[in-house]
N, C-alpha and C positions, 0 to 999 in steps of 0.2 A: 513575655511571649515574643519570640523572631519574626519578624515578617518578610514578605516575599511578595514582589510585583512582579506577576507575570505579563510579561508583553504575549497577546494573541490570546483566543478566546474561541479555538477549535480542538479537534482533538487533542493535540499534545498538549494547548494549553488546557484545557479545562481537566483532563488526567492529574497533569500535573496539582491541578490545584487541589484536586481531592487526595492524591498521595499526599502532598506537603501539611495540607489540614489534619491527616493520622497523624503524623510527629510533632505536631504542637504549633505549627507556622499559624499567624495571620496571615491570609493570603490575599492579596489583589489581584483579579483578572484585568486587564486593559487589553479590548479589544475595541479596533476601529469601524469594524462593522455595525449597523442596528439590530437591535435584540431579535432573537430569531421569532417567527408566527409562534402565537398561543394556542393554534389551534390541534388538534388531532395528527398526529403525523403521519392518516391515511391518505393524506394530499400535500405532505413534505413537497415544499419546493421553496428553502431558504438558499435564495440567490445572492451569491453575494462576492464582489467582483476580485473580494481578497482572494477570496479559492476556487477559482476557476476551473480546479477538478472536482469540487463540491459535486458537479451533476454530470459528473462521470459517473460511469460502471464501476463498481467495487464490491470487495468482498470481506470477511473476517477470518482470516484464519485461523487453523488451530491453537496457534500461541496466541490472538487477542480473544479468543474464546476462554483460554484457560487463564488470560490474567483477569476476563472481566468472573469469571465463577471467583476465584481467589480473594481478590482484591476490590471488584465493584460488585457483588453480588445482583444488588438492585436495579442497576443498570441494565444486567443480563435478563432478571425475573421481566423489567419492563418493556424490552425488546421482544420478549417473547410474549408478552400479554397483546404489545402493539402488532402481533401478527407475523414475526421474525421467525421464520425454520431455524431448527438447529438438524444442519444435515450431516449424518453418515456418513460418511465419505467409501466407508469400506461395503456400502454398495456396490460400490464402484472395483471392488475388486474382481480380475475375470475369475469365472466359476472355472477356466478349466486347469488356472493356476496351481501348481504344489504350494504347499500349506494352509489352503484358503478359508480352515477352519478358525472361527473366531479368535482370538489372542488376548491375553488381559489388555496390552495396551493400547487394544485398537480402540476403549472409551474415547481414548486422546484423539482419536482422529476424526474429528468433526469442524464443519466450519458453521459463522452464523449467516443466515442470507437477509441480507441488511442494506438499504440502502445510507450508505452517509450522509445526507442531509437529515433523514431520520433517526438514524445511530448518532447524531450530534444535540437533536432537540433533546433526545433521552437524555444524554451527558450533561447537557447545560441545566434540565430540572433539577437534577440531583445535583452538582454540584453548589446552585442556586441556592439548596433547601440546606446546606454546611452552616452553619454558626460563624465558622469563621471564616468567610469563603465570603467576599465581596467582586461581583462583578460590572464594571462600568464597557459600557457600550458608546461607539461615534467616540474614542478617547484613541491617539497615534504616539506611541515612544518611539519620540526622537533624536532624543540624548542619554547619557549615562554622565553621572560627576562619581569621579573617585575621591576617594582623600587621597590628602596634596603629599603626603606623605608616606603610606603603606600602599598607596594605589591599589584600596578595595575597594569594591564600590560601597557606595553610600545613597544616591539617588538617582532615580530618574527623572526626566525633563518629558512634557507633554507636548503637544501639537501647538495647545492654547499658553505655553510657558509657564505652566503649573511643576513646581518640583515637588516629588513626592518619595520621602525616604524610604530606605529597605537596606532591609540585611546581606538579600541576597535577591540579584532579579536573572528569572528563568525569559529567556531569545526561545518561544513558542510560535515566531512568526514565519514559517515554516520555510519554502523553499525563497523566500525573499534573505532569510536571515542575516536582520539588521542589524543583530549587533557588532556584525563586523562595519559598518557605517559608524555605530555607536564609538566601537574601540579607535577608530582612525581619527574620528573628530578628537575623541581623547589624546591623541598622541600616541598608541599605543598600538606594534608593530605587528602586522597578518600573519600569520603563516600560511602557507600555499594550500590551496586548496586541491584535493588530485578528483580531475574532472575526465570523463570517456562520451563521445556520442552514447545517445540511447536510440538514436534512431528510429522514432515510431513518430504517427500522426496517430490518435484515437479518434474515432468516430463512435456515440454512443445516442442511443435510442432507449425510452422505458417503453413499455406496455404493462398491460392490466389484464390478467386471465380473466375468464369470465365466470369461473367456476374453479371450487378448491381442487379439481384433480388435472395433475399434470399432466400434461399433453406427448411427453416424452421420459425416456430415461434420464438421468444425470450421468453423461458416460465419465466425467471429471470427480464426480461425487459431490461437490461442489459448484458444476455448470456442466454445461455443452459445449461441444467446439474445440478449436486447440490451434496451435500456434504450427501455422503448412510450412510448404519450401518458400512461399510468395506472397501472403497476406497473413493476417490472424483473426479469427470469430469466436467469439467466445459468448454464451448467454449466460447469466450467473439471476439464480431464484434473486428475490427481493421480501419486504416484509410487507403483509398488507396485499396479498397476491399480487403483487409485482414482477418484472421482473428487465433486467437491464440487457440489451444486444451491443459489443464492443468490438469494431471493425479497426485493425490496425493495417497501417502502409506504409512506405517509405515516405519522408518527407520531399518533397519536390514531383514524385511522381503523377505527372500531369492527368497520364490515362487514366489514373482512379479518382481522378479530381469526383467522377459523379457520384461519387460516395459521401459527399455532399449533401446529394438530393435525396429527398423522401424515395421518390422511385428507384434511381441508384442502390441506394441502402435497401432496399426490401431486397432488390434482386442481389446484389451479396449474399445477405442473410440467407434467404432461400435457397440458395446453392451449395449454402456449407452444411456439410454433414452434421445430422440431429436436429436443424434449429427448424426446418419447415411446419413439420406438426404446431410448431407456437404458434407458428404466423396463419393457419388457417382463419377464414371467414368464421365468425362464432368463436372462436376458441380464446382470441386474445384481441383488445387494440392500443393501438398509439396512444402514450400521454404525455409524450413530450416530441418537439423537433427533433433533429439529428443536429447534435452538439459535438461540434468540432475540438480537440483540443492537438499543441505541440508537445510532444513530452520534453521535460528538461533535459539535460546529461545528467550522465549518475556523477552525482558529485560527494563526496570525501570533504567537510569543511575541517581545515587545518584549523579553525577559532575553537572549534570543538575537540581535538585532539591533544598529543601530549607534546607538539611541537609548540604548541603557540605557550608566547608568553605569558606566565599564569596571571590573573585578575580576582584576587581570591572576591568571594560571592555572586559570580557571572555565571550561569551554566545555557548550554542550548540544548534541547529537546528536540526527539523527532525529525524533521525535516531540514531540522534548522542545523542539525547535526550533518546528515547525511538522505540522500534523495537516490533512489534505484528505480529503474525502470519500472513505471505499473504496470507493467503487464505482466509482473511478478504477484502484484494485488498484495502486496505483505506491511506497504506503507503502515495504515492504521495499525496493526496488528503489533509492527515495532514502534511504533510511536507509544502506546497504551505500555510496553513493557516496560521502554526507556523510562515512561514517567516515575514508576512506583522501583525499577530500578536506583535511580535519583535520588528516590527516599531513603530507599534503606541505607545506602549508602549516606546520606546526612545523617542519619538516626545514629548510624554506627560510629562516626566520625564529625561532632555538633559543633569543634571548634572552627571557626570562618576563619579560615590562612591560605596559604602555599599548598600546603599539604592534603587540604582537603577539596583542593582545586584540582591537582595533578590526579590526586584517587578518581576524582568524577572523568578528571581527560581519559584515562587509561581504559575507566568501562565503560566510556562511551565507545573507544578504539576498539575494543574487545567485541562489543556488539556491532557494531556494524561494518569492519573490515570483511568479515566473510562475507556479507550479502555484498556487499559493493562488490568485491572480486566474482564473485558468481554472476550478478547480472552481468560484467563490464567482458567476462568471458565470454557470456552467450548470446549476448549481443554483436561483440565483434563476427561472431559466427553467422549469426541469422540477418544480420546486415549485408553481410558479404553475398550471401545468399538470397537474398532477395536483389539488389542490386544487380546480379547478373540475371536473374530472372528478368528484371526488366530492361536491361540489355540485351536480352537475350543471347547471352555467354553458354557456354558450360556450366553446369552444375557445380558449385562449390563441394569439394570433398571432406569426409567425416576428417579431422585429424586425428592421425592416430599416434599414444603416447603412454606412459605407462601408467598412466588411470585414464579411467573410461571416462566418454564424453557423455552430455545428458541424454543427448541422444539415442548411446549404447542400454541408457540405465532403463532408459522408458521402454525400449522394445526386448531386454531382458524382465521388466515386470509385466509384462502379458504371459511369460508362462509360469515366471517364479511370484509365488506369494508375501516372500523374507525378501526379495528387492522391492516388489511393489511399495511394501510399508515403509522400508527404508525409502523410498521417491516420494512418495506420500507426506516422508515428516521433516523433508526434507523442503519440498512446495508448501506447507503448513508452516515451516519456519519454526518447527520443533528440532531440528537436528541441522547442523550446517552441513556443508560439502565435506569440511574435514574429519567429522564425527565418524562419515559414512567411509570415508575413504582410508582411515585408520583402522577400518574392520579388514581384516585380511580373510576372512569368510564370507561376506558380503562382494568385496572386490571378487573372490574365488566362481562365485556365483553368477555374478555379473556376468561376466568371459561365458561362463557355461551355458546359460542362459539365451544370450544375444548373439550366438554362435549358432543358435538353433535356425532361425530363418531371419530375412530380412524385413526390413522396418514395411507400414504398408505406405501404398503410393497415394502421393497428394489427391486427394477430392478432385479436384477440376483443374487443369491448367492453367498459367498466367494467361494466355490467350482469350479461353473462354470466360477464365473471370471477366475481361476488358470487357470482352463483347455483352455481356448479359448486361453489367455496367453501364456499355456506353448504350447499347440498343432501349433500356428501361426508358431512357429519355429523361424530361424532368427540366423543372428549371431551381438553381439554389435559395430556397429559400430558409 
C-alpha cells in the first residue's frame, strides 16, 4: 500500500486525506496545530493561530456542496444534523424576473450555511474514524529529502528531526505554502508565482438568533448585503442558529479604522441594507469580538503549476496552490474539489514520475486560473473604486468592452431569469466566467437586459458611513 504525508490538517488537508484513503494510500496527516475541542460544535471556537481566517465569516458554495453530497456524504448528513441550512439560493431569484419558473438545474443551486471552525471538526471526526487515515497533531514539516538521484521525493523532516517516509507528500499548508521553503532548501528552483493586490481588510462578528425564524430575507440566497461603491456587508446564516457579519475596507483607510470597535461595527452593520432586522434587541446577540483580518493578494503559486520544475510525488492543494480574494467565499469550496480532483487523477495515472507530476500541474492550472483571473479583474475595479471614494475623486467608470462586466451581469439578472442563474453558478463556482461568456445567447441577453435600467444607488454614502462610524464612539477592544 502507497503512502502519503500530508503536511496541514485543515480543510485541504484533511479532504485530501479522505480522497487519498479511497484509492488505497496510507495517509499521514501532520498538522502543527493541537487536536481540535471534543465538544459539540454548537460552541465551535477551534482557535488556532495557523488559520487565522478560521474565525472569519464563510460560506460553502454550490461546488463544496456538491462535492461534499458526491464524495463525503457523511460529512454533509453531519453538518446538517449539527444544525447547518442547506439554502436555496433560487429564493433569491426576483419574482418579477422572465423565466423565473423552477429549472431542473436549479437543485444545483444551493449553498451550506456553515461555519469553518465547525465544517472542520465535522471533517477531522470523519476522517479520524478512516482505517487508514492517521493524524498527528503539534507535529511542523520542515524539510523534504528527495532521492539523490531521480529527485522524487522520499521523505519528510519534522520540527523535532524525525524523518518520516512517503511516496508522495501533499503542501496542505495553505496560504503559507511551504513547500516552496521545502524545495529551495532542497536545491530545487521556483517558478514565479503571479501575485495582484486583493485589497480588503475584513471585519467579522458571530451572533446567535434567539429563535429558529429568520429575522430577514436572504436577498443573496445565501446572505444579506453585497459588495457597494465604498465598503462591503455581507451576513451569511451559520449552523447551530448562528450567523457571521463581514465588514470589508480598504486597507489603510484610517476613517474606518472604528470598524474595529464593537459600537463602530454595529453602527456599519446597521446601516447596510437587510442586516438591521438581525441586530434587533431579542432577536439575536454577539458571540464573538469583531475579528480583524488582512486579506492576502490573490496569488497563482508557480510550485503548483506546469512552469515549475517537476518533483515527481510533491503535489500542493488548495490554498497552497492558489489563494483569491474571500470575499468571493469559494476558498473551501475549491479547496474540497482540488482534493478528490488529486485523487482521481492519481487513481487514473498510479505511476510516481514526471508525468504524473505535470498531469496534476496542468489540473491544478486548469482549476484555478479562471478564479484567480476573475477575482484579480474585479478587484482591480472595486479597488479603484473605493479608493476614490475615499479620496473623494470621481467615480470610477464601468469599463466598457466587448464582454460584459460583473456589474452589467448582476443588474441584467434582476429582470432576466437565464442571467440570474447563469451569475448564480457562476458566484457558486459551478461555471467559470468563460463557460458563460462562450454562451453567445447569454451574452445576447446580458446587452438586453442591462440596457433596460440602471444599476440601484449605494445604500448610504462614504460620508455617512464615516460618520455613523465615527460618531458610534467605542474604544478597540
Amino acid at each position: 500500500m502507497p503512502t502519503a504525508v500530508i503536511a496541514g490538517g485543515s480543510v485541504a488537508g484533511l479532504a485530501s486525506a479522505l480522497a487519498l484513503s479511497g484509492i488505497g494510500y496510507r495517509v499521514l496527516v501532520l498538522e502543527r496545530a493541537p487536536e481540535p475541542p471534543q465538544s459539540s460544535t454548537a460552541d465551535a471556537t477551534w482557535q488556532r493561530p495557523t488559520v487565522p481566517q478560521g474565525l472569519q465569516s464563510h460560506t460553502l458554495t454550490s461546488l463544496g456542496v456538491r462535492v461534499l453530497r458526491e464524495r463525503a456524504p457523511q460529512v454533509l448528513a453531519d453538518a446538517r444534523a449539527a444544525g447547518a441550512p442547506l439554502l436555496d439560493l433560487t429564493q433569491a431569484l426576483p419574482a418579477e424576473a422572465t423565466d423565473s419558473a423552477r429549472e431542473s438545474g436549479d437543485s444545483e443551486l444551493v449553498a451550506l450555511g456553515c461555519r469553518r471552525s465547525s465544517l472542520e471538526i465535522l471533517l477531522h471526526r470523519t476522517v479520524g474514524n478512516v482505517a487508514d487515515v492517521t493524524i498527528r497533531h503539534d507535529t511542523t514539516v520542515v524539510g523534504l529529502e528527495l532521492h539523490p538521484r531521480h529527485r522524487s521525493v522520499e521523505a519528510v523532516v519534522t520540527g523535532t528531526g524525525e524523518r518520516i517516509p512517503a511516496d508522495i507528500v501533499v503542501d496542505a499548508t495553505g496560504r503559507r505554502a511551504l513547500s516552496r521553503r521545502w524545495l529551495h532548501g532542497a536545491g530545487v528552483p521556483l517558478a514565479a508565482d503571479r501575485t495582484s493586490p486583493s485589497g480588503l481588510v475584513g471585519h467579522t462578528r458571530f451572533y446567535r438568533l434567539t429563535s429558529r425564524t429568520l429575522p430577514g430575507p436572504l436577498s443573496r440566497g445565501h446572505g444579506v448585503g453585497d459588495v457597494f461603491g465604498h465598503y462591503a456587508g455581507v451576513l451569511h446564516p451559520g449552523d447551530n442558529g448562528t450567523f457571521s457579519i463581514a465588514l470589508g475596507s480598504l486597507p489603510g483607510d484610517k476613517a474606518l479604522q472604528g470598524l474595529r470597535t464593537r459600537p463602530g461595527f454595529a453602527a456599519a452593520a446597521r446601516a447596510t441594507p437587510g442586516l438591521a432586522p438581525w441586530l434587533e434587541d431579542g432577536v439575536s446577540f454577539p458571540i464573538s469580538a469583531v475579528r480583524v483580518i488582512s486579506s492576502p493578494p490573490n496569488t497563482l503559486r508557480g510550485v503548483a503549476g506546469p512552469q515549475q520544475w517537476p518533483v515527481p510525488g510533491l503535489f500542493q492543494v488548495g490554498d497552497a496552490a492558489c489563494i483569491t480574494n474571500p470575499l468571493f467565499g469559494r476558498g473551501m469550496s475549491l479547496a474540497l474539489d482540488h482534493a478528490f480532483r488529486l485523487a482521481d487523477l492519481l487513481a487514473e495515472q498510479p505511476d510516481i514520475g514526471i508525468a504524473q507530476r505535470r498531469a496534476v500541474a496542468r489540473m491544478t492550472h486548469e482549476l484555478f486560473l479562471p478564479w484567480y483571473e476573475q477575482s484579480v479583474g474585479s478587484d482591480r475595479l472595486r479597488i479603484a473604486r473605493w479608493q476614490a471614494a475615499v479620496d473623494g475623486a470621481p467615480a470610477v467608470p464601468v469599463p466598457h468592452g466587448d464582454l460584459p462586466t460583473t456589474e452589467e451581469i448582476v443588474n441584467a439578472a434582476r429582470s432576466d431569469g437565464t442571467v440570474w442563474r447563469g451569475l448564480m453558478r457562476m458566484l457558486m463556482t459551478l461555471s467559470t466566467p468563460a463557460e458563460l461568456f462562450d454562451d453567445d445567447k447569454f451574452l445576447a441577453r446580458v446587452r438586453q437586459a442591462a440596457s433596460a435600467g440602471p444599476a440601484p444607488s449605494p445604500p448610504l454614502s462614504r460620508e455617512e458611513l464615516v460618520r455613523r462610524v465615527t460618531s458610534a464612539g467605542g474604544t478597540r477592544r
